[in-house]
TORVEXKE-312616 format. One record per atom (N, C-alpha, C, O): residue in one letter; z, y negated, x negated. Coordinates in steps of 0.001 Angstrom, whole numbers, plus 500000, padded with zeros to 6 digits. Atoms other than C-alpha are relative to their C-alpha. Layout:
% residues N
AZYX/...
***
This chain:
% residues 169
X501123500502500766/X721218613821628115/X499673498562500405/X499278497695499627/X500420501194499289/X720690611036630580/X501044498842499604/X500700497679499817/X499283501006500296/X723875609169629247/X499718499815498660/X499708498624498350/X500330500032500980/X722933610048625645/X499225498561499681/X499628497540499124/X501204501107500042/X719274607962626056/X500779498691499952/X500711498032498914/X499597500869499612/X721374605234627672/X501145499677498541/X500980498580498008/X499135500329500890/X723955605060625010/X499487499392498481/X500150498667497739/X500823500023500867/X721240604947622391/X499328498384500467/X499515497373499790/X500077501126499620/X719786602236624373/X500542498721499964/X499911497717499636/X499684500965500305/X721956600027624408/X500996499646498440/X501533498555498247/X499980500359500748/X723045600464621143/X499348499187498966/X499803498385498152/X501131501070500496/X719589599170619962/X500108498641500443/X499924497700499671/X500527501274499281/X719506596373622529/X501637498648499257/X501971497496499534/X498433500813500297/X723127595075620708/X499498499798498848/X499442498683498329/X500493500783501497/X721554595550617338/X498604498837500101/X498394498022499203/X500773501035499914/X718727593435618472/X500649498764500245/X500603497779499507/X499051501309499417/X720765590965620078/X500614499609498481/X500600498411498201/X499281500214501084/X722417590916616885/X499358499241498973/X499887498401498245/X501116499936501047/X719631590545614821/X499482498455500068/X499468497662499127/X500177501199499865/X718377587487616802/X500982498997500288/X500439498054500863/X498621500527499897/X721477585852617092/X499992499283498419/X499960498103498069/X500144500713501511/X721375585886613123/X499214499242499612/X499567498206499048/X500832500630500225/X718167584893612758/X500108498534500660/X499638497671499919/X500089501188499177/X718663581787615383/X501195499318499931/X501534498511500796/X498761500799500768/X721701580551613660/X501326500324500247/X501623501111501146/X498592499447500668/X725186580945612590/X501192498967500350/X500881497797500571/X499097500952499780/X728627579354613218/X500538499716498109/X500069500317497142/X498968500283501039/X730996577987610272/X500462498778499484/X499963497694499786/X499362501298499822/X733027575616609170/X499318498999498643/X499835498901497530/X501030500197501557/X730552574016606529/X500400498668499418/X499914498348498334/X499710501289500612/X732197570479606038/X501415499939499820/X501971498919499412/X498387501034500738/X736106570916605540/X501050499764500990/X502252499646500750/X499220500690499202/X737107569910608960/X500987500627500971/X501580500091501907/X499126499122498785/X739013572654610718/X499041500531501101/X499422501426501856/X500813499461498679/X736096573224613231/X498922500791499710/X498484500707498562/X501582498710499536/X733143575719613828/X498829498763500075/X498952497895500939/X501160500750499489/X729835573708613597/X498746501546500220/X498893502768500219/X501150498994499515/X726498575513614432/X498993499691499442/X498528498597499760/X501059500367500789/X723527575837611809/X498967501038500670/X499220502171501079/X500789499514499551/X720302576582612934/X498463499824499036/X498595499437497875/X501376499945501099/X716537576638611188/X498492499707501448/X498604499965502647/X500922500804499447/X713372575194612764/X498212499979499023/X498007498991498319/X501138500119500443/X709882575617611377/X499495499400500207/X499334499034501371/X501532501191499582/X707201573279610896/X498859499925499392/X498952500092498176/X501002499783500241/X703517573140610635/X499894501215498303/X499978501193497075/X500046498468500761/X703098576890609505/X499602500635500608/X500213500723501673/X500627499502499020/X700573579106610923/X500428501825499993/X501452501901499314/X499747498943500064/X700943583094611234/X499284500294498394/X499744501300497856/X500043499376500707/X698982583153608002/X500365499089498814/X499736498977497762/X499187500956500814/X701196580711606334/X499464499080499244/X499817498675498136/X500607501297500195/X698756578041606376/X500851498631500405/X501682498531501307/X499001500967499304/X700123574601606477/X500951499245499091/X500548499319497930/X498865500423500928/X703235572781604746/X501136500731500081/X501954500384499230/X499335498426499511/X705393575959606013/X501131499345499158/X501346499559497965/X498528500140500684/X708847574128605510/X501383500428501277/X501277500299502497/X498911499525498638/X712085575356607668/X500810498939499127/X500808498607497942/X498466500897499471/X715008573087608284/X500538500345500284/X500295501024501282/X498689499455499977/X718123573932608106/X500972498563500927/X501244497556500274/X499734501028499676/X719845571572611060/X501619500547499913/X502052501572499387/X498236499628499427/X723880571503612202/X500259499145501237/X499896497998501496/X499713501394498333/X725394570418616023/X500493498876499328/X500143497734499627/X499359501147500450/X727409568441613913/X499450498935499356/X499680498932498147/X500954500990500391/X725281565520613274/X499865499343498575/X498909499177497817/X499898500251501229/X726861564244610546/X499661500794498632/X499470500226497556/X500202498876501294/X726282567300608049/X498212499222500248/X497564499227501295/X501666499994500759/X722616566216606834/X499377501558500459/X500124502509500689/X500420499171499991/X720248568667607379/X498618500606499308/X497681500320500053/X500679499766501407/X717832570080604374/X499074500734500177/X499165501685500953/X501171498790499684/X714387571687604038/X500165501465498739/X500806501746497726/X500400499310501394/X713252574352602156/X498453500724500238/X498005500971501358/X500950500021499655/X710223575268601782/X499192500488498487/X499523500024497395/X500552499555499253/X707633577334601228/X500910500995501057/X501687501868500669/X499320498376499373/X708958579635604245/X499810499811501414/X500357499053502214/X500083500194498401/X707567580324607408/X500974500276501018/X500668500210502209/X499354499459499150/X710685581536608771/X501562500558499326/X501705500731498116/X498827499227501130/X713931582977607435/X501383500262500674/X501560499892501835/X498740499356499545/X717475584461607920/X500900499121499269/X500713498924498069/X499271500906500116/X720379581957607905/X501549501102499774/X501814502059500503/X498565498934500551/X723979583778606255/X501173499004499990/X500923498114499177/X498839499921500139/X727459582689606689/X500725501077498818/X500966502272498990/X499623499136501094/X728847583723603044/X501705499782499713/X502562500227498948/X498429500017500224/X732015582462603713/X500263498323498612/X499438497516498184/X499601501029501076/X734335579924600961/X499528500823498807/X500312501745498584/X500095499212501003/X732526581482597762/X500809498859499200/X501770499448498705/X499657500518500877/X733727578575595761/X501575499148499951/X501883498284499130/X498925500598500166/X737372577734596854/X500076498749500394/X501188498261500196/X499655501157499757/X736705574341598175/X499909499677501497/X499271498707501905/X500058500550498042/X737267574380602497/X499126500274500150/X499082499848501304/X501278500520499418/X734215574528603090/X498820501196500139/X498131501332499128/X500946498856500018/X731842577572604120/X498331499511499242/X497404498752499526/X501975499949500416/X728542578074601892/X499023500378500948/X499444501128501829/X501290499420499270/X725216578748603619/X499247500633499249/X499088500295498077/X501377499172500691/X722629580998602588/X498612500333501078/X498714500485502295/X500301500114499171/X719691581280603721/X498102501005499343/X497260500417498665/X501202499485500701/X716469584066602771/X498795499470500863/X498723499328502084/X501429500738498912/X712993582568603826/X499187501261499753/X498992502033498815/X501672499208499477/X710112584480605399/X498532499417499540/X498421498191499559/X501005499983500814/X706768584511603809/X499341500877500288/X499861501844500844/X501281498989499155/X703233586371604623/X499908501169499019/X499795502336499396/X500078499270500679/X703128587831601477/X500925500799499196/X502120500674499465/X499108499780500747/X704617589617599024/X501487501028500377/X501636501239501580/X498370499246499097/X708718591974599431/X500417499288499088/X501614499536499230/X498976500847501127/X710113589635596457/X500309498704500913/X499344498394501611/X499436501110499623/X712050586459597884/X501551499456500028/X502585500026500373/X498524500237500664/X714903584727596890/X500614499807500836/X499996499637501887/X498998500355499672/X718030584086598119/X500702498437500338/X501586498175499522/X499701501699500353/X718963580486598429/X501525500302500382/X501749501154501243/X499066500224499720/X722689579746598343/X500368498109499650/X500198497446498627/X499611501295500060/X724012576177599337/X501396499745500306/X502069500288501183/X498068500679499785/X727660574432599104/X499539498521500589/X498398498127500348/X500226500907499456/X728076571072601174/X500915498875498612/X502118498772498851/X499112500945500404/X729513568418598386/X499753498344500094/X498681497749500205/X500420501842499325/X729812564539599096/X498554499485500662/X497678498703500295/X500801500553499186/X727789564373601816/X498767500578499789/X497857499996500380/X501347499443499897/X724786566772600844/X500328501259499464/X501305501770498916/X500465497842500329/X723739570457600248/X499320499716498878/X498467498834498780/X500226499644501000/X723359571597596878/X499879501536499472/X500657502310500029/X500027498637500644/X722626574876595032/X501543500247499703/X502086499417498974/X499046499605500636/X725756576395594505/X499677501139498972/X500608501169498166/X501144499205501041/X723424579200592162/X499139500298499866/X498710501086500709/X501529499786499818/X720435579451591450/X499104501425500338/X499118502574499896/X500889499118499292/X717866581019593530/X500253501800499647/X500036502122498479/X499831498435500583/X718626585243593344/X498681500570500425/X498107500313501483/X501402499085499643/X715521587472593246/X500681501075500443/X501591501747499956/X500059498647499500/X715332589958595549/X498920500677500879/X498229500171501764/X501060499172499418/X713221592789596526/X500393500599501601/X501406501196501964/X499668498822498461/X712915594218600332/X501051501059499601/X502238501055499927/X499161498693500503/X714154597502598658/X501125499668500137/X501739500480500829/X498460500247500692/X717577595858597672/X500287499766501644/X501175500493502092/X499752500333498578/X717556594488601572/X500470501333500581/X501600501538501025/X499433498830499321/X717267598155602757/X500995500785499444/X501454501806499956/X499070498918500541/X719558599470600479/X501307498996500318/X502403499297499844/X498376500374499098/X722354597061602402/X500560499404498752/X501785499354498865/X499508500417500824/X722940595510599023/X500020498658499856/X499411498393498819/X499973501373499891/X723466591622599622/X500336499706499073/X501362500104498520/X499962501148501389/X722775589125596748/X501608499798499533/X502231500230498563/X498553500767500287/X726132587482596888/X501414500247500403/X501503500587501583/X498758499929499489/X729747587736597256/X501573499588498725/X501560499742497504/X498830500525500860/X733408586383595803/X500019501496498923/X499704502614499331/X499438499464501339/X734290588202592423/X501439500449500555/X502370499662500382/X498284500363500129/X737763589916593726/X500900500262499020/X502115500330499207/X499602499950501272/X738421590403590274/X500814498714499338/X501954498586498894/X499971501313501147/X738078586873588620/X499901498690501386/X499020498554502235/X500246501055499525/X738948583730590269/X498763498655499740/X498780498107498638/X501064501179500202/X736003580913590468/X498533500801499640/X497528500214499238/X501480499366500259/X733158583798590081/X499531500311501270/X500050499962502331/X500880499058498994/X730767585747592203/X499323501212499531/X499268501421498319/X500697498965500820/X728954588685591615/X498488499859500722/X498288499808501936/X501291500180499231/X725279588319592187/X499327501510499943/X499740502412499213/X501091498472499897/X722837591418592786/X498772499727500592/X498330499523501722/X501721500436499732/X719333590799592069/X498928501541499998/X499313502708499923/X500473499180500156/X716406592651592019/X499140499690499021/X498346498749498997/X501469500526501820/X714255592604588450/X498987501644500188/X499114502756500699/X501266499066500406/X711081594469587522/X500846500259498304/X501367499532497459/X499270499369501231/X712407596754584766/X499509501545499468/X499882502486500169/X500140498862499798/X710954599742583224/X498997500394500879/X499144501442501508/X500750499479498841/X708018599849585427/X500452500667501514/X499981501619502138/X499026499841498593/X710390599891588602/X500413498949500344/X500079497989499650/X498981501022499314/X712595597602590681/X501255500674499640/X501517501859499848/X498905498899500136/X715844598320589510/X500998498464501130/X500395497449501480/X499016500712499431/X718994596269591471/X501250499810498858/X502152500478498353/X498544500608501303/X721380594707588994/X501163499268500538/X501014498449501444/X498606500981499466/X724893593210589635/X500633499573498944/X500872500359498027/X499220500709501160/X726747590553587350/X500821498996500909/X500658498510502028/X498521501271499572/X730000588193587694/X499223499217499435/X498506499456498463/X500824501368500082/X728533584842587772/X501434498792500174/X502181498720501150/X499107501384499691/X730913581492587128/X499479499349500683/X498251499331500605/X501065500989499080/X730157578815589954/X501130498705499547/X502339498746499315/X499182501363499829/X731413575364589668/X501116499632501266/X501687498542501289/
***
């Protein structure tokens, strides 16, 4: 029983570790160059009840990559989504934290000449869709140059979770 607890234990203490690890930033290769840089997020003037100008920054070690706000969001989870669009270069994603509300979008960004851009626009999603392990985004392995997005809409007096192939540039 006594190894049980312990086994349990530190299985939590790995998914935590895990957890803040994600939250406190991500490796990938986000400009092209063969190397691992390191993106991280940074809040500023934002109080616990999301008083304030509540914008996070998205920085990189690599100096040169620019580094972009977004904002409102007191806080948020930074994603390694991989090459969604075929061009070297890992996308970022990145869901922001907020006081209110379980609806919040998705942000997905591509790095092109020298700045971060939407690679699609903003995905709605509900908590629900979070716990049901169903992530917004991912390559199409169907159709070359798509994605399939999975939002969450008010439908029917419910949240339902929808998925569509999406063209990206």
């Amino acid at each position: 029983m006594k190894v049980l607890i312990l086994s349990i234990f530190a299985f939590c203490s790995s998914l935590l570790s895990a957890q803040s690890e994600k939250s406190d930033g991500l490796s990938g290769d986000f400009n092209g160059d063969g190397k691992k840089e390191f993106a991280y997020v940074k809040v500023s003037d934002c109080n616990d009840d999301c008083d304030g100008v509540c914008e996070t920054t998205i920085y990189f070690s690599d100096k040169s990559i620019p580094s972009f706000k977004i904002s409102p969001a007191n806080s948020g989870t930074l994603y390694a989504v991989g090459d969604l669009n075929n061009d070297g270069k890992d996308e970022i994603a990145f869901y922001p934290g907020w006081c209110t509300s379980c609806w919040h979008p998705l942000y997905v960004y591509t790095y092109k000449k020298n700045a971060w851009e939407p690679l699609v626009s903003p995905i709605s999603t509900h908590c629900s869709q979070w716990e049901e392990d169903k992530f917004p985004i991912k390559k199409d392995p169907k159709k070359k140059g798509y994605v399939i997005i999975t939002s969450s809409v008010w439908k029917d007096d419910d949240i339902k979770i929808i998925s569509k192939s999406v063209k990206i540039n």
